[in-house]
Each structure stands twice: as C-alpha cells, then as structure tokens.
CHARMM internal coordinates of N, CA and C (Angstrom, degrees):
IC EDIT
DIST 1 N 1 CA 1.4494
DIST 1 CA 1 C 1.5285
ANGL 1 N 1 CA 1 C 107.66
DIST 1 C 2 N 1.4539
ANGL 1 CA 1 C 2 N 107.24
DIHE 1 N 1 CA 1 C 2 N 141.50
DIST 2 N 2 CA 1.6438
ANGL 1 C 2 N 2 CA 101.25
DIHE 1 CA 1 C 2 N 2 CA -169.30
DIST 2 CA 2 C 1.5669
ANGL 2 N 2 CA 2 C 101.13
DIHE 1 C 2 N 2 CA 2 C -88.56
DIST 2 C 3 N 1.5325
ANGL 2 CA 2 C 3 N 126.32
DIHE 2 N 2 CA 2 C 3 N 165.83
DIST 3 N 3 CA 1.3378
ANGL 2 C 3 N 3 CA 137.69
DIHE 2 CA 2 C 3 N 3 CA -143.99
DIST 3 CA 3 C 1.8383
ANGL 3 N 3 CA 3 C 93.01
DIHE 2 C 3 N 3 CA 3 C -80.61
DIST 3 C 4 N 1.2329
ANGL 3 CA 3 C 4 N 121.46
DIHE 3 N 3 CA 3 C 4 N -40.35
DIST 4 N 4 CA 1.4366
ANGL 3 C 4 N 4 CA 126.66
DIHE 3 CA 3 C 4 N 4 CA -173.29
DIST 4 CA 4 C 1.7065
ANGL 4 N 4 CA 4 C 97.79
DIHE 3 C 4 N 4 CA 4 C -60.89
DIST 4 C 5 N 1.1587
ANGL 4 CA 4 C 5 N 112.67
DIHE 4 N 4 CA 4 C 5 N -49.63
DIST 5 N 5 CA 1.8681
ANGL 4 C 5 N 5 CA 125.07
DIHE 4 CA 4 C 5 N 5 CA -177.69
DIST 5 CA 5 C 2.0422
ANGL 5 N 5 CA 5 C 104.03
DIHE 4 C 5 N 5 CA 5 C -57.06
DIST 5 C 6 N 1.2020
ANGL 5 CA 5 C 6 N 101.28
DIHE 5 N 5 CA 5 C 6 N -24.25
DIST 6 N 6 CA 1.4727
ANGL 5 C 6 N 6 CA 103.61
DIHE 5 CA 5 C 6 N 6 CA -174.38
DIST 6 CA 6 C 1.5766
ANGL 6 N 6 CA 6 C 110.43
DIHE 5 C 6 N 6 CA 6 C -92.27
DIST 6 C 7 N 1.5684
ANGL 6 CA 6 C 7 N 110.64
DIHE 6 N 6 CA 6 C 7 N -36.83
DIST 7 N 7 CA 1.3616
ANGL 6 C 7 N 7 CA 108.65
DIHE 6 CA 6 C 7 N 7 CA 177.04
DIST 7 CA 7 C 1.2919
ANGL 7 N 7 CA 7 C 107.60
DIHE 6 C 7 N 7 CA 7 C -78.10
DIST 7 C 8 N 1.6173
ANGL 7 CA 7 C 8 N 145.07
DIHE 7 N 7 CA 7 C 8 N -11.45
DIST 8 N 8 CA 1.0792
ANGL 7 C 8 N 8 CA 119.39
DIHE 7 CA 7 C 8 N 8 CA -172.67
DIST 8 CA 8 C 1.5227
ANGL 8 N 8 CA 8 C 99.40
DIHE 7 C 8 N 8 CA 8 C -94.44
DIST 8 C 9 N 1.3102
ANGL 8 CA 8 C 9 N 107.83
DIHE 8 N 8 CA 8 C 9 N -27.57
DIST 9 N 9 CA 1.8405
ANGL 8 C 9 N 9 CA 102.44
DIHE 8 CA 8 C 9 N 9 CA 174.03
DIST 9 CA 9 C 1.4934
ANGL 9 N 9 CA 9 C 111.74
DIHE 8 C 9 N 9 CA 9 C -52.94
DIST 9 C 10 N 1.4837
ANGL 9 CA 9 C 10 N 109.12
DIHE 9 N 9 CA 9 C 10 N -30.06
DIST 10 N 10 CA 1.4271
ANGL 9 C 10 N 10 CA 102.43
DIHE 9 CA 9 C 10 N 10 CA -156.59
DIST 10 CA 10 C 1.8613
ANGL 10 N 10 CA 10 C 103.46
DIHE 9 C 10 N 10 CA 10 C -88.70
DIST 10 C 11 N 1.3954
ANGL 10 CA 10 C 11 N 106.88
DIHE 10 N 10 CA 10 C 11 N -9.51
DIST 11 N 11 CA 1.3811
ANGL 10 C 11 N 11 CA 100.84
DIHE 10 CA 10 C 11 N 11 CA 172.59
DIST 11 CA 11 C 1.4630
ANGL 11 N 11 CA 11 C 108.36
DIHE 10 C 11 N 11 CA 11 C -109.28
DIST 11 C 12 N 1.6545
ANGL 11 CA 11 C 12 N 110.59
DIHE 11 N 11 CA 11 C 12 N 9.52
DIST 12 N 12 CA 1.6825
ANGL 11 C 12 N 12 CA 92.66
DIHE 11 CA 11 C 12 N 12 CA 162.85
DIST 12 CA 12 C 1.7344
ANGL 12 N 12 CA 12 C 90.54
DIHE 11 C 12 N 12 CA 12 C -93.33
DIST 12 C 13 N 0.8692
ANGL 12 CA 12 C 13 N 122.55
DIHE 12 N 12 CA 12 C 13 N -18.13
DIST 13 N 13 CA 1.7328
ANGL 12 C 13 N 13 CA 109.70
DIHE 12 CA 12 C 13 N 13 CA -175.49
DIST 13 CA 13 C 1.3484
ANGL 13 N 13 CA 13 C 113.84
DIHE 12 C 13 N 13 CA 13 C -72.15
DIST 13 C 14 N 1.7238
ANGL 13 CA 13 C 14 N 112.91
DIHE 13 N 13 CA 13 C 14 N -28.59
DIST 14 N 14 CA 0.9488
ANGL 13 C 14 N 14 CA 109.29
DIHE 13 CA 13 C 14 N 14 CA -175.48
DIST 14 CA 14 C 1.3838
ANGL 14 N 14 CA 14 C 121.95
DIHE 13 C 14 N 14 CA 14 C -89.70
DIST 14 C 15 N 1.6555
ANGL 14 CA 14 C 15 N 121.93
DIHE 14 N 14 CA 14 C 15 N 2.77
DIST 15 N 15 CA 1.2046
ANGL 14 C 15 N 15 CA 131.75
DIHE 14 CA 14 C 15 N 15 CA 157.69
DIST 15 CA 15 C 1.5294
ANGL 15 N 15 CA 15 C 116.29
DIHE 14 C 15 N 15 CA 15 C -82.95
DIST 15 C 16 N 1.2689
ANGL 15 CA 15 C 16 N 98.72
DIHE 15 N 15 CA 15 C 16 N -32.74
DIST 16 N 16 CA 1.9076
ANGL 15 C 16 N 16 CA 102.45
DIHE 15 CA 15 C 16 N 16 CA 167.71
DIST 16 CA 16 C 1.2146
ANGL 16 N 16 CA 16 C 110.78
DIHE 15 C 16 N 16 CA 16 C -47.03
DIST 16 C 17 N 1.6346
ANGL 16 CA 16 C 17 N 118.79
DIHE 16 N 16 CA 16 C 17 N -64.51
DIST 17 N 17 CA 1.0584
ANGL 16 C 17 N 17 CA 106.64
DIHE 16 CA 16 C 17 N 17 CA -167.72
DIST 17 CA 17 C 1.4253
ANGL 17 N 17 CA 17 C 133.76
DIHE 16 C 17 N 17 CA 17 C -77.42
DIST 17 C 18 N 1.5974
ANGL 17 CA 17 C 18 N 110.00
DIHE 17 N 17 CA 17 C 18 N -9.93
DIST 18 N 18 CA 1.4287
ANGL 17 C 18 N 18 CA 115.47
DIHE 17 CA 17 C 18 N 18 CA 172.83
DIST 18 CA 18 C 1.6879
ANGL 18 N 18 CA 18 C 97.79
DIHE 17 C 18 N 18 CA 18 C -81.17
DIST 18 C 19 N 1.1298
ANGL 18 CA 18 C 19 N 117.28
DIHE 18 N 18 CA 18 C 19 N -40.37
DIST 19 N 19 CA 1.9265
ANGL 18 C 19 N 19 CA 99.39
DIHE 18 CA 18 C 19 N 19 CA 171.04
DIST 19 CA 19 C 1.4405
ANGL 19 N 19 CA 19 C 101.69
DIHE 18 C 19 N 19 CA 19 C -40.59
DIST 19 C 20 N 1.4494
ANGL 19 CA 19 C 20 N 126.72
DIHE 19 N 19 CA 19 C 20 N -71.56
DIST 20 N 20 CA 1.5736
ANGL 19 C 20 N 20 CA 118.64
DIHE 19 CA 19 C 20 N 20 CA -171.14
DIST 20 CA 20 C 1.4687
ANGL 20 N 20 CA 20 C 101.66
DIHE 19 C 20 N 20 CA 20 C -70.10
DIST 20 C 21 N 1.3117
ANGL 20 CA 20 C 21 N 141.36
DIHE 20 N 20 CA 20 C 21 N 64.48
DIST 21 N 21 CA 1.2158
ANGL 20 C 21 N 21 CA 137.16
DIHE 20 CA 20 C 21 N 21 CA 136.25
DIST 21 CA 21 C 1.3710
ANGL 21 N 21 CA 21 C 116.75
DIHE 20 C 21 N 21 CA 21 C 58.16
DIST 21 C 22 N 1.1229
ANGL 21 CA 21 C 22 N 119.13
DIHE 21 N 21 CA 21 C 22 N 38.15
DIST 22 N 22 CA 1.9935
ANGL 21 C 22 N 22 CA 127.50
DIHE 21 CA 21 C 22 N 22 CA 168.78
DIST 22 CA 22 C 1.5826
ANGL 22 N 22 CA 22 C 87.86
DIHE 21 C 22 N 22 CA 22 C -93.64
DIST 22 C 23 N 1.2851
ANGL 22 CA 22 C 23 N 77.49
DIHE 22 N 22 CA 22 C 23 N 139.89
DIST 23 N 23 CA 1.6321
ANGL 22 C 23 N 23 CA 104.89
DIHE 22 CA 22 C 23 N 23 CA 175.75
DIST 23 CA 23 C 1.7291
ANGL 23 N 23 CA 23 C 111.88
DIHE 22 C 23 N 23 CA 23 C -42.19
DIST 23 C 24 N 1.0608
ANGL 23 CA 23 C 24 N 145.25
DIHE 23 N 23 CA 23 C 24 N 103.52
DIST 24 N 24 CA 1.0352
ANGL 23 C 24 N 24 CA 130.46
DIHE 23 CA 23 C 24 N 24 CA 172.71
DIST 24 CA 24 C 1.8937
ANGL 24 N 24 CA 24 C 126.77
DIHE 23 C 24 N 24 CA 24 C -8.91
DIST 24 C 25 N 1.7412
ANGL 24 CA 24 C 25 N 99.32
DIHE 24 N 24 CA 24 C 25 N -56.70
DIST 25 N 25 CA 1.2366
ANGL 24 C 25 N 25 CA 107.60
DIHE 24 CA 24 C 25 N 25 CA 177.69
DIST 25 CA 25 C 1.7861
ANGL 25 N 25 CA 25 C 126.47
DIHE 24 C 25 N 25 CA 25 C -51.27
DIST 25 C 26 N 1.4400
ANGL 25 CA 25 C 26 N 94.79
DIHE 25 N 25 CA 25 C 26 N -52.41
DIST 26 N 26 CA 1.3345
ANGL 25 C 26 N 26 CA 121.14
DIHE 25 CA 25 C 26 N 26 CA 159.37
DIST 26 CA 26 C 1.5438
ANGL 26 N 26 CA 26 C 129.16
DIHE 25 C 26 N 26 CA 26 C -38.64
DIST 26 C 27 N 0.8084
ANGL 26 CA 26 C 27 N 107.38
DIHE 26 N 26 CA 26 C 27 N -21.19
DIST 27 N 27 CA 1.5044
ANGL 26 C 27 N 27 CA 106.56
DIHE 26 CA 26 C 27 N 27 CA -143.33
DIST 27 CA 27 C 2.1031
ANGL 27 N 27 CA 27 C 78.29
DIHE 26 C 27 N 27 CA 27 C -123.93
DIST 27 C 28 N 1.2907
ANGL 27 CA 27 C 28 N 123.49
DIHE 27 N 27 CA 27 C 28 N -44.78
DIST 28 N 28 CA 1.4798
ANGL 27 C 28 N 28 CA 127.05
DIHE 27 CA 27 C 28 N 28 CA -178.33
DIST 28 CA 28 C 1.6869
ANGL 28 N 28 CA 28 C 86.65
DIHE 27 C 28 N 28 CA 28 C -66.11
DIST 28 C 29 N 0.8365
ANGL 28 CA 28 C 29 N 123.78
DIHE 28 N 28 CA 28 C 29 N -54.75
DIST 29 N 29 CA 1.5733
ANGL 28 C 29 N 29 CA 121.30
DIHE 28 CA 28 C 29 N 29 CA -178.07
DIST 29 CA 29 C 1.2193
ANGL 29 N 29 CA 29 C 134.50
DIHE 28 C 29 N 29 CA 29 C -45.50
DIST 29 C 30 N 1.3057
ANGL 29 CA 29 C 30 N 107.54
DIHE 29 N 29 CA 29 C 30 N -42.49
DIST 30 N 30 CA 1.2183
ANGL 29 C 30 N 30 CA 136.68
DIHE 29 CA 29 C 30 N 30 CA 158.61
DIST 30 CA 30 C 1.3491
ANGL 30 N 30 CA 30 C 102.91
DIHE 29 C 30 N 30 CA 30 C -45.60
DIST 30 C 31 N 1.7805
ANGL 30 CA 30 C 31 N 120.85
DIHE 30 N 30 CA 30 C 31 N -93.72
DIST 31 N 31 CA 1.4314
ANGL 30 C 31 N 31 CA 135.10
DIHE 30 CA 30 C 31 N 31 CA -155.89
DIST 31 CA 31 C 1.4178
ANGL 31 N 31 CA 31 C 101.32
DIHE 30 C 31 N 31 CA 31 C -58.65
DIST 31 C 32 N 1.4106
ANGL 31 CA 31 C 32 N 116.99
DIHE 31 N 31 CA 31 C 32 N -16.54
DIST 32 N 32 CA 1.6446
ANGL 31 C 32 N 32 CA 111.54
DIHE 31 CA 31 C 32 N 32 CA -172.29
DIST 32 CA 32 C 1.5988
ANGL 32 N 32 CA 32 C 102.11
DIHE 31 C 32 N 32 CA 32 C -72.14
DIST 32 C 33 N 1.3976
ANGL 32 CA 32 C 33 N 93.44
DIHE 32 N 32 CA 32 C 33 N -75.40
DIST 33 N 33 CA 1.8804
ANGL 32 C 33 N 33 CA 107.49
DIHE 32 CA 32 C 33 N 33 CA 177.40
DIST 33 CA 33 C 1.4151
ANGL 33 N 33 CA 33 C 96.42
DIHE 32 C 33 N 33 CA 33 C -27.04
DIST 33 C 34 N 1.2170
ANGL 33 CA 33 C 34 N 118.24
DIHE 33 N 33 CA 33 C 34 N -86.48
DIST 34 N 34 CA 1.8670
ANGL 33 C 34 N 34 CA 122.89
DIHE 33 CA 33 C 34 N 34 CA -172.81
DIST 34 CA 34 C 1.3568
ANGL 34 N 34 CA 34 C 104.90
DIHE 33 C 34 N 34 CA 34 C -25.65
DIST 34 C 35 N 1.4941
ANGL 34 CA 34 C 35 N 131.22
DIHE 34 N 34 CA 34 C 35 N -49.47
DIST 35 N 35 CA 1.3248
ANGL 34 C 35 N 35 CA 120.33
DIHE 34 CA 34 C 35 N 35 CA -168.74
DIST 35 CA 35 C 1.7526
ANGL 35 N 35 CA 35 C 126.89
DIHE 34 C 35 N 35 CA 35 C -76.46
DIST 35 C 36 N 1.3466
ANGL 35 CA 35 C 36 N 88.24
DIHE 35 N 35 CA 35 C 36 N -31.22
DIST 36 N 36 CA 1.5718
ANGL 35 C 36 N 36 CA 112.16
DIHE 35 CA 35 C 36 N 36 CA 165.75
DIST 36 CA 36 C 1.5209
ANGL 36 N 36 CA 36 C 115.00
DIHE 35 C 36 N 36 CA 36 C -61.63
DIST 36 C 37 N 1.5475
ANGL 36 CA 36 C 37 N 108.60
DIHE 36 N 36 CA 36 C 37 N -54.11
DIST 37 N 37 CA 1.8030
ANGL 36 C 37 N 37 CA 113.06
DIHE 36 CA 36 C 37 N 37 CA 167.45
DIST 37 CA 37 C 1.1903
ANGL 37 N 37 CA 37 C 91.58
DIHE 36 C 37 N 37 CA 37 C -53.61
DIST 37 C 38 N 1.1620
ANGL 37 CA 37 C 38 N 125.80
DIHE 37 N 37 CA 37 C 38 N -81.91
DIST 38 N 38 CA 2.0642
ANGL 37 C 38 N 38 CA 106.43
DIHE 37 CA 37 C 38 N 38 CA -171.63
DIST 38 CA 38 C 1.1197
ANGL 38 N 38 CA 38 C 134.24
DIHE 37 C 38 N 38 CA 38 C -28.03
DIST 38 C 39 N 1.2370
ANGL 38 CA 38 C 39 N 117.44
DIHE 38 N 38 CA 38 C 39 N -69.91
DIST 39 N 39 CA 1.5778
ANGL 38 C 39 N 39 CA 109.95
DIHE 38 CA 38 C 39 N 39 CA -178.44
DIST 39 CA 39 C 1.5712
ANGL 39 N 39 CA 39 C 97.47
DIHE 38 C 39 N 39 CA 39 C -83.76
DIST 39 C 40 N 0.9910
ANGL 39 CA 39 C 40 N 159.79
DIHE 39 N 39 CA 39 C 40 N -111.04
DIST 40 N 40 CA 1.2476
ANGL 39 C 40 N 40 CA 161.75
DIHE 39 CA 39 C 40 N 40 CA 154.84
DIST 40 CA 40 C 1.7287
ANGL 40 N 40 CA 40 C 132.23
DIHE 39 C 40 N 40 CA 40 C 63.65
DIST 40 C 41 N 1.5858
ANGL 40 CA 40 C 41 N 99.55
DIHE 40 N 40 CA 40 C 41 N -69.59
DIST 41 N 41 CA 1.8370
ANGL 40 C 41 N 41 CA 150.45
DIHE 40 CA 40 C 41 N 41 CA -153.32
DIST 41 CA 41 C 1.2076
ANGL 41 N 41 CA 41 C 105.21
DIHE 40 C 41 N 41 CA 41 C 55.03
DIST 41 C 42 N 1.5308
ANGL 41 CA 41 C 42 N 101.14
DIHE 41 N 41 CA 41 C 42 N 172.84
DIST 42 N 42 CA 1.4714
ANGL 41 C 42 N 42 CA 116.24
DIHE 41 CA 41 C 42 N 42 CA -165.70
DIST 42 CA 42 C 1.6143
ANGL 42 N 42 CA 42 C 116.07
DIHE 41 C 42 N 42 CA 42 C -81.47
DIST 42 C 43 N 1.5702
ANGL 42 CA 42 C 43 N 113.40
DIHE 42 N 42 CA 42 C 43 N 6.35
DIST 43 N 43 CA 1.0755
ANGL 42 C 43 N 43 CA 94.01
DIHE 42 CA 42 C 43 N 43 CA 166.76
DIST 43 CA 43 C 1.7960
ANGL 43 N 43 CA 43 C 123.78
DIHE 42 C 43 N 43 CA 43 C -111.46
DIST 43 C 44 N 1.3093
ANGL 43 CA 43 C 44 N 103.45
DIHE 43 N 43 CA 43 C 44 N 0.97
DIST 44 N 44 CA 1.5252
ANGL 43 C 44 N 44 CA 110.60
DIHE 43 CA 43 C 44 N 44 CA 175.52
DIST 44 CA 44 C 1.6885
ANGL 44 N 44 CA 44 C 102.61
DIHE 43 C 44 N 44 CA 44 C -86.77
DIST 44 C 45 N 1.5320
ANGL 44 CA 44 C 45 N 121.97
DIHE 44 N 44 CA 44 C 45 N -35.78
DIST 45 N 45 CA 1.0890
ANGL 44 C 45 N 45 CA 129.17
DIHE 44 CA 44 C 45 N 45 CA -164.95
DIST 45 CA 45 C 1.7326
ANGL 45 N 45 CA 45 C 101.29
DIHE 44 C 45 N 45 CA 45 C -64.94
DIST 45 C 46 N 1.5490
ANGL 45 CA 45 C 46 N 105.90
DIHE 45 N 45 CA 45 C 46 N -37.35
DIST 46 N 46 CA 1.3521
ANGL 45 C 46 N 46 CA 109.32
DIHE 45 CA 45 C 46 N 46 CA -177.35
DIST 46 CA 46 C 1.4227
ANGL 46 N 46 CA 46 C 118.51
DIHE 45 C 46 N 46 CA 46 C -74.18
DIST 46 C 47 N 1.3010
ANGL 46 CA 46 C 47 N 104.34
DIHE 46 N 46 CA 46 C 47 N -31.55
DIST 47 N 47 CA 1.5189
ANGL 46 C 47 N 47 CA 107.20
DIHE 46 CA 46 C 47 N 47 CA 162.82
DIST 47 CA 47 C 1.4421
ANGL 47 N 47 CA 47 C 136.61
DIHE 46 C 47 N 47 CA 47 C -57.07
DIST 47 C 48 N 2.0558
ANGL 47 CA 47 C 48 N 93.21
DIHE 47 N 47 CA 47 C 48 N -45.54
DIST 48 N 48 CA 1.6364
ANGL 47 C 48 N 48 CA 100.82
DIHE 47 CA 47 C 48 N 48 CA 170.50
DIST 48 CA 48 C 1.6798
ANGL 48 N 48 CA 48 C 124.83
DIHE 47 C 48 N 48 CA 48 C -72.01
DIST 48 C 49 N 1.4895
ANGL 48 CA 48 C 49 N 112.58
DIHE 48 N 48 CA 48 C 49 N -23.51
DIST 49 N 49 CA 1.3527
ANGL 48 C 49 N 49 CA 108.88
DIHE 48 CA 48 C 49 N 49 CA -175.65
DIST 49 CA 49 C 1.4927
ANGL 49 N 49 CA 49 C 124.43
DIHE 48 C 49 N 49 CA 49 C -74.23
DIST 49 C 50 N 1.2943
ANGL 49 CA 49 C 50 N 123.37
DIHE 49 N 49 CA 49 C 50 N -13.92
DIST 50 N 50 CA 1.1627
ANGL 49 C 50 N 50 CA 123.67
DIHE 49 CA 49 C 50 N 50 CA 175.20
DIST 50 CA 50 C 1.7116
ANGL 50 N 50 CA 50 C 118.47
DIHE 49 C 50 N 50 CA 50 C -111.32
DIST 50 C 51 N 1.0142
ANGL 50 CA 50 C 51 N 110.85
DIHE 50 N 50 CA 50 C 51 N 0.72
DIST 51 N 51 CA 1.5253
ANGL 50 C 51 N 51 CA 116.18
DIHE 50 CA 50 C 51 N 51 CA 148.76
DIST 51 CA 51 C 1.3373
ANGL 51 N 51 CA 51 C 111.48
DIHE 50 C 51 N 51 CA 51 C -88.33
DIST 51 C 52 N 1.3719
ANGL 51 CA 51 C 52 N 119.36
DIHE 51 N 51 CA 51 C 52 N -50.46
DIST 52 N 52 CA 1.9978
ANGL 51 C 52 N 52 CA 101.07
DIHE 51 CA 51 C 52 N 52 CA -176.88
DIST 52 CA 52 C 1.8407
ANGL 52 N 52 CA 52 C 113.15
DIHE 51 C 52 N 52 CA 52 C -68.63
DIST 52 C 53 N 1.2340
ANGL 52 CA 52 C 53 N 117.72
DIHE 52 N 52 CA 52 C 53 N -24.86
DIST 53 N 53 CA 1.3163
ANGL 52 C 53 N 53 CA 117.24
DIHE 52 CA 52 C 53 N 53 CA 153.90
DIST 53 CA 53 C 1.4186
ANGL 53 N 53 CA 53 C 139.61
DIHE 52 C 53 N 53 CA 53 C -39.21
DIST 53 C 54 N 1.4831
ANGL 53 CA 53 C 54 N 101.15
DIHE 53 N 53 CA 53 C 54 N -42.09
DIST 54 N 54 CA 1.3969
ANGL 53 C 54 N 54 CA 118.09
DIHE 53 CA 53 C 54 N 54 CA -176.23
DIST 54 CA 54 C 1.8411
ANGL 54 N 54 CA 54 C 96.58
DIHE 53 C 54 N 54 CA 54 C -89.87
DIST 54 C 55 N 1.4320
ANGL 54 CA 54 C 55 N 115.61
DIHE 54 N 54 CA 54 C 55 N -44.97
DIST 55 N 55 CA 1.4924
ANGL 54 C 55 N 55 CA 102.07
DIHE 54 CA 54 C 55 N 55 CA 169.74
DIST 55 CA 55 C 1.0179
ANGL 55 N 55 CA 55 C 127.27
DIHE 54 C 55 N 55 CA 55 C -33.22
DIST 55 C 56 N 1.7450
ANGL 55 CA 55 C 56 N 109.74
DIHE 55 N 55 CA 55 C 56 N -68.27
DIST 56 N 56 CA 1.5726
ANGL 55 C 56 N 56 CA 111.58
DIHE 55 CA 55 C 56 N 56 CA -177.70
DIST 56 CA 56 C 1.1011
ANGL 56 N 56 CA 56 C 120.88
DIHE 55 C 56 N 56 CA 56 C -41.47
DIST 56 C 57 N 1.7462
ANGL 56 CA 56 C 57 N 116.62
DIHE 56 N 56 CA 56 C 57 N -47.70
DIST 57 N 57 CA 1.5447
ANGL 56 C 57 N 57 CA 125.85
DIHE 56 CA 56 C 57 N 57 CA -152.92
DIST 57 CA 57 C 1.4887
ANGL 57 N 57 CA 57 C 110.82
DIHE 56 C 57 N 57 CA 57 C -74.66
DIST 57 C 58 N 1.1938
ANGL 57 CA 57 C 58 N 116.75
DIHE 57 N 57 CA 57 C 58 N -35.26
DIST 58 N 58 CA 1.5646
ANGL 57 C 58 N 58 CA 130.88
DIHE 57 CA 57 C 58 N 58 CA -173.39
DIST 58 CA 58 C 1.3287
ANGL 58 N 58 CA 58 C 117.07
DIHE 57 C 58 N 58 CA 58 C -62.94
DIST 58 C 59 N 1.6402
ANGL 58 CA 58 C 59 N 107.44
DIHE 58 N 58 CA 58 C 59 N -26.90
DIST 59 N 59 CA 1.4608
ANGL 58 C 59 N 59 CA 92.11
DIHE 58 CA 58 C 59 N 59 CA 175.17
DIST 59 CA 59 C 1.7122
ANGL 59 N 59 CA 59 C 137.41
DIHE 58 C 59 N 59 CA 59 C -49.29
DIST 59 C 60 N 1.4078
ANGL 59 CA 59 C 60 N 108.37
DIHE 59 N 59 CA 59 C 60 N 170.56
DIST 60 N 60 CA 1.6430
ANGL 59 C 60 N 60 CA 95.13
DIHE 59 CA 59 C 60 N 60 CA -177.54
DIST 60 CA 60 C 1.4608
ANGL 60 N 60 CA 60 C 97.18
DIHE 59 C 60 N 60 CA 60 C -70.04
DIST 60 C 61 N 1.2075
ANGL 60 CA 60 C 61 N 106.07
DIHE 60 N 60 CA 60 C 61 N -47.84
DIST 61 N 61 CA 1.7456
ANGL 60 C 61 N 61 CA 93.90
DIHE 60 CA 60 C 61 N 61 CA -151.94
DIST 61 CA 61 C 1.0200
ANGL 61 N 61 CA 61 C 127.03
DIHE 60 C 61 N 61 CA 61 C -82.63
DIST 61 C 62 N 1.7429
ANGL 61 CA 61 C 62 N 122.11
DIHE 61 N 61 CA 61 C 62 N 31.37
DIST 62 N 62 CA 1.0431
ANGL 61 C 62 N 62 CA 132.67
DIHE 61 CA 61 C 62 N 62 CA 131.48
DIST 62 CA 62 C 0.8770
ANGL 62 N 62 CA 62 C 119.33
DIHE 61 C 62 N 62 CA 62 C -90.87
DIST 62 C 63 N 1.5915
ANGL 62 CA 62 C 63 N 153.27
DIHE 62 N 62 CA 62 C 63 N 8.53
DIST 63 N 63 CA 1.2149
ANGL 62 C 63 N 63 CA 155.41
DIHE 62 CA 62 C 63 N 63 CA 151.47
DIST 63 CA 63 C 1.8557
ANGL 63 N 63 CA 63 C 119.43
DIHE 62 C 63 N 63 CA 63 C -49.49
DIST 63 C 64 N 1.4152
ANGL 63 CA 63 C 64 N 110.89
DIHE 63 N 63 CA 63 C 64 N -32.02
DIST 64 N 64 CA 1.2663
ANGL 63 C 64 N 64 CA 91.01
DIHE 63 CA 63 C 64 N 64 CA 151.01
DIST 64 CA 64 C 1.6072
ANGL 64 N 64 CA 64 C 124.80
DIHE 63 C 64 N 64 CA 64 C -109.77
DIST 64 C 65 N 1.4450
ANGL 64 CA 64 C 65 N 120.02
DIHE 64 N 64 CA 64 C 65 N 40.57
DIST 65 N 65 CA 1.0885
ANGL 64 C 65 N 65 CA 106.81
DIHE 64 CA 64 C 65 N 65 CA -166.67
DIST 65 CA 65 C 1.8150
ANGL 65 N 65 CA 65 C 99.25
DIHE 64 C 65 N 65 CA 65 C -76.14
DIST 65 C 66 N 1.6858
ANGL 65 CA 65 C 66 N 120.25
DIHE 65 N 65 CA 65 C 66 N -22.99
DIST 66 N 66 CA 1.6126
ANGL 65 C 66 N 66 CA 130.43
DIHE 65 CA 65 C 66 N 66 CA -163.48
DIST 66 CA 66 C 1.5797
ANGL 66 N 66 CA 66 C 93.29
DIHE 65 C 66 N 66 CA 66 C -58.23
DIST 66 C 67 N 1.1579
ANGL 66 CA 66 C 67 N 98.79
DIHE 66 N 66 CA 66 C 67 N -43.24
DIST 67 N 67 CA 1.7829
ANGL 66 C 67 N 67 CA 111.90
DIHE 66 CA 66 C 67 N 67 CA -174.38
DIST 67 CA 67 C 1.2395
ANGL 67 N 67 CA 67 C 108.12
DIHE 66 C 67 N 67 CA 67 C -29.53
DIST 67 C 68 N 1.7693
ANGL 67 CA 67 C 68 N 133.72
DIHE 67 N 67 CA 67 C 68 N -55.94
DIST 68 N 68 CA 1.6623
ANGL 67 C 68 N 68 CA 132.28
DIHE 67 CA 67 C 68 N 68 CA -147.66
DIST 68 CA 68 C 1.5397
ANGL 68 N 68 CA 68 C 90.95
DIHE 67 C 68 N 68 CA 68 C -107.78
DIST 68 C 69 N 1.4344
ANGL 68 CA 68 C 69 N 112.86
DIHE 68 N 68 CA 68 C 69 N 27.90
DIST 69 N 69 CA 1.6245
ANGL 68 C 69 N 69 CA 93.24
DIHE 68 CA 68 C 69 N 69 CA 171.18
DIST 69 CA 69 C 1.3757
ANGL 69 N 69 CA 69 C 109.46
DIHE 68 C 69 N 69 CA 69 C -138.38
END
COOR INIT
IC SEED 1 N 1 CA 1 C
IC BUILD
C-alpha cells in the first residue's frame, strides 16, 4: 500500500477512535506506532522509538518543567 493510502487510513482510524472516546493521546499513539510498523517493520520502529523519546525528554528546558507541579 502506498504511504499516502496509509496516512489517510490512519486518520480515519484516528477519528474512529476519538468518536469511541480514547484519550486523544492514546489513540495518536496508537495509529502512529501502527503506521510506522507498516511501512517501516517492527524492528527499526523498535529501535527508533526509544531513542527519539529520550531526545525530546532530555532537554534542559524541561528540566524545570517538575518544578510548577
């Protein structure tokens, strides 16, 4: 399936599932991972998700975000 055919599935799914009430966050998380296992496979995807995770998070200037809560 070509990559344009995958993103539009993945944003009718991802309106499905916010009709049935998944958390917004959840539910982008969901259709993302799934789309990435598709075109991708599951073993690069597993590789990329926990390095771009740790990118975002490490920055400083979220270092005081713990602070205002």
């Amino acid at each position: 399936m070509d990559q344009i055919y995958v993103g539009i599935l993945g944003v009718v799914v991802l309106i499905g599932l916010i009709f049935m009430r998944v958390p917004v966050s959840y539910a982008m998380a969901a259709v993302g991972t799934a789309g990435l296992i598709y075109l991708y496979g599951p073993v690069s995807v597993l590789d990329f998700i926990p390095l771009e995770v740790y990118t975002h998070t490490s920055r400083f200037t979220f270092a005081a975000l713990p602070l205002f809560f």
